[in-house]
C-alpha positions as CSV (number, residue, x, y, z in Angstrom):
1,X,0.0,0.0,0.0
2,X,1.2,3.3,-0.9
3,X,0.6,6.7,1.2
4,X,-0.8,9.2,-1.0
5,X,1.3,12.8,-0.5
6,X,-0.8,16.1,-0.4
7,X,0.6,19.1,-1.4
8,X,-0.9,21.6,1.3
9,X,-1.1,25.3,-0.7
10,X,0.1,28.2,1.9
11,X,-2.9,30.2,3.4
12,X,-2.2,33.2,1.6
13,X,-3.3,31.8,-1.6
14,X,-6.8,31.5,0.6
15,X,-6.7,34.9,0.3
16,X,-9.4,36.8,-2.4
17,X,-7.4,40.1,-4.0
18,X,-9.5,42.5,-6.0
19,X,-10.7,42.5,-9.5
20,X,-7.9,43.1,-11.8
21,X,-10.1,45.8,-13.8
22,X,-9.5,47.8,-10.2
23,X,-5.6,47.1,-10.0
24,X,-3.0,49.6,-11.3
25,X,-0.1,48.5,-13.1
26,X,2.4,48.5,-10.4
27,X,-0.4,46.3,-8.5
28,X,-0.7,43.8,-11.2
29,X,3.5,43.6,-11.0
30,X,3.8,42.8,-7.6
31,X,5.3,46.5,-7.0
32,X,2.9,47.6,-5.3
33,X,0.1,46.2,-2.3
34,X,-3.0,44.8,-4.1
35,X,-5.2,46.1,-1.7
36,X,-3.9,49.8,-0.4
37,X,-1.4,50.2,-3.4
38,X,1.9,50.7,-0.9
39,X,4.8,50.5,-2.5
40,X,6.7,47.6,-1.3
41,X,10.4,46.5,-0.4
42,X,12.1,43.1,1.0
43,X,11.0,44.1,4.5
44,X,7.2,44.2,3.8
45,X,6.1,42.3,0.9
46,X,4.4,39.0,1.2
47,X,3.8,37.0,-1.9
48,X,-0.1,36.1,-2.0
49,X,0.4,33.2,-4.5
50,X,0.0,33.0,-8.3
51,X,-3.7,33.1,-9.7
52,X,-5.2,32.1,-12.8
53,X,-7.5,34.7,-13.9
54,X,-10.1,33.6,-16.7
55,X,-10.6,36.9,-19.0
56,X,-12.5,37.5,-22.3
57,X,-9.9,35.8,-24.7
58,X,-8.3,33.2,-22.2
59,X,-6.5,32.2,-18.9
60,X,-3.7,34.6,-17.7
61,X,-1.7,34.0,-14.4
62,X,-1.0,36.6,-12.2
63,X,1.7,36.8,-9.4
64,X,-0.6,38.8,-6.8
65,X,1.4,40.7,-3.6
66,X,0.6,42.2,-0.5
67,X,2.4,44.3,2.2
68,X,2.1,42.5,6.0
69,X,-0.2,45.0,7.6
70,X,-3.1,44.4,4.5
71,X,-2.0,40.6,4.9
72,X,-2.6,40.8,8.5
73,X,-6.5,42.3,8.2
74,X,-7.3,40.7,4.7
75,X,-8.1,36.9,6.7
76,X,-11.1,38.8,8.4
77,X,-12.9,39.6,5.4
78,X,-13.4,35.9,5.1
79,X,-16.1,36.2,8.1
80,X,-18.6,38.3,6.6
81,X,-18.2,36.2,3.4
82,X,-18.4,32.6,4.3
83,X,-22.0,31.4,5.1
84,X,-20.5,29.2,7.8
85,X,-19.1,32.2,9.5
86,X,-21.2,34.9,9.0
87,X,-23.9,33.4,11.1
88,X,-21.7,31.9,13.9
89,X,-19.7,34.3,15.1
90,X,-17.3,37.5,14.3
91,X,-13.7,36.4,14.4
92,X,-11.8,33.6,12.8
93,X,-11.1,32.8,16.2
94,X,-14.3,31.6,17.0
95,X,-15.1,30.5,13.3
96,X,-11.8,28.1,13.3
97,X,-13.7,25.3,15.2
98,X,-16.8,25.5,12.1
99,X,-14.9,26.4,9.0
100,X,-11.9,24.8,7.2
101,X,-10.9,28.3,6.0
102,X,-11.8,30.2,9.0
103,X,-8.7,27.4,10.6
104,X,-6.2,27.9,7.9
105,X,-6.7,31.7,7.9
106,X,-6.4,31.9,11.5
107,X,-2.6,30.4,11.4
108,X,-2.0,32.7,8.4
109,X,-2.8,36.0,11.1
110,X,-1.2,34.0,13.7
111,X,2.2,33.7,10.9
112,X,2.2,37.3,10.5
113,X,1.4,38.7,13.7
114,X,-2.8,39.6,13.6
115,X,-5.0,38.9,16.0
């Protein structure tokens, strides 16, 4: 018997980032924050995961980055989204025990310092 090996993705690529039609060209190139349009350096970048994004004519693949204080708030948008969450409580911290995402999210804020 063989042991099947899952490949875990990190839980920033949980993460939703905003329609591309709303991103600026230094947010598409991973220059700037896709959600508050900071510039970013070494010190505060986080890399959200590369996205396939269906458009008119085809499938394009974005590379999607963040700075840490957006990362650290963006797992808490997931609560008002999720119907699992939304009617249970108001932080991933009480949603973890429900919801899969909730859990995964909650160690993405614990990994870069939210609350």
């Amino acid at each position: 018997m063989t042991r099947q090996q899952t490949t875990r993705k990190p839980p920033v690529t949980l993460l939703p980032i905003p329609d591309l039609a709303d991103l600026s060209v230094q947010q598409m190139r991973g220059t700037a924050c896709v959600w508050c349009s900071a510039p970013l350096n070494a010190e505060t970048v986080v890399d959200l995961g590369a996205r396939r994004v269906q458009l008119s004519d085809g499938i394009i693949s974005v590379f999607p980055r963040a700075c840490t204080i957006c990362t650290q708030a963006a797992p808490n948008l997931h609560v008002q989204m999720c119907d699992l969450c939304s009617g249970n409580g108001d932080t991933l911290v009480e949603n973890a025990e429900v919801c899969g995402i909730a859990r995964t999210l909650r160690r993405l804020l614990l990994e870069y310092g939210g609350r």
